[in-house]
N, C-alpha and C positions, 0 to 999 in steps of 0.2 A: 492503368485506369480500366476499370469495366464498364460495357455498353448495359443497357437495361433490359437488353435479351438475358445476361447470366440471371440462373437464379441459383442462390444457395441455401446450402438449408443451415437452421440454426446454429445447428454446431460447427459447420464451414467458417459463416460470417464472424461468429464471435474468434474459432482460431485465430481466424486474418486481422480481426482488427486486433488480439492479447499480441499480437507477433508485429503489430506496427505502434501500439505503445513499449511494448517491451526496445524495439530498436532504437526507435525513435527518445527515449527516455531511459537509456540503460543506464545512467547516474544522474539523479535529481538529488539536489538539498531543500530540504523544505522544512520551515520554522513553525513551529505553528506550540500551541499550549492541546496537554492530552485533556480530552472532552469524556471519555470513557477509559475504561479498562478492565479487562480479565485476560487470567494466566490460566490456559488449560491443564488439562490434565498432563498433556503431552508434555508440556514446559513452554508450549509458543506462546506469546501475548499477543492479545488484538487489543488492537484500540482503535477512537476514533483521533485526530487530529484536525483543530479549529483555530480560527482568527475571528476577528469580528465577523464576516461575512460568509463564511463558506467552512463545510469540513469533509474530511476524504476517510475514507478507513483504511486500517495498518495492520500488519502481520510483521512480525520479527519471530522469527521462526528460534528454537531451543538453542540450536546451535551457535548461532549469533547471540541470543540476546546474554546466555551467561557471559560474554565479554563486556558485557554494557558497565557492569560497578554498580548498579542504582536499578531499584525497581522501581518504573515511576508510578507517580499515582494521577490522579483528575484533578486539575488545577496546575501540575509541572507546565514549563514552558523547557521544551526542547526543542532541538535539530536533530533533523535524520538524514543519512544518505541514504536514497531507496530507490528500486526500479518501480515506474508505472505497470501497471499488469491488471488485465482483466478477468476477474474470477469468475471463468465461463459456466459454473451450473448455476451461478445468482443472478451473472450482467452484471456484476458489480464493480467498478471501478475499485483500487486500491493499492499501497504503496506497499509491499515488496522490503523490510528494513532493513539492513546492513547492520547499520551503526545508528544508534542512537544515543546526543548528551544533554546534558542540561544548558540553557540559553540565559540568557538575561540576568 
C-alpha cells in the first residue's frame, strides 16, 4: 500500500496500475456484441465491445486474430478471452484478445 507522501509521476502510476490489471485479470471471458470495428493496416483489429450498459475497447493483435475464422463486424455478438491492460499513452482501459467466437 502507499502512504501519501509517495508521489509518482504519470508514467510510474499508469505502469503500476497496467501491471495490477494485467495480474490481477490475466484471463477474463467477456460476452459482449462488437459496437465498432477496424482492421489496421498492420492486421490488428480494434474494436469496441458493448451490452446494454457499458463498453470497453479491444485489440486482437494480427497474430491471434488470423486464428479467429470469422472477421466480425458491428452488430456480431461474441466471446473473447482477453487480458485487462491499460494503454498508458491514452489511460485507456482495454481488453488485450486471445481468442475470439461468435455467441448467441
Amino acid at each position: 500500500m502507499f502512504d501519501l507522501k509517495t508521489v509518482f509521476t504519470v508514467t510510474q502510476f499508469a505502469r503500476h496500475l497496467n501491471e495490477q490489471f494485467r495480474n490481477q485479470f490475466s484471463a477474463v471471458r467477456v460476452q459482449g456484441e462488437i459496437a465498432s470495428f477496424t482492421k489496421a493496416s498492420s492486421g490488428h483489429w480494434y474494436f469496441g465491445l458493448k451490452d446494454d450498459n457499458a463498453q470497453i475497447k479491444a485489440v486482437m493483435f494480427r497474430a491471434r486474430n488470423v486464428l479467429a475464422g470469422f472477421s466480425p463486424v458491428v452488430g456480431d455478438k461474441v466471446e473473447v478471452l482477453a487480458q485487462l491492460a491499460l494503454y498508458e499513452q491514452r489511460g485507456e482501459l482495454q481488453l488485450i484478445v486471445d481468442v475470439v467466437k461468435k455467441s448467441g
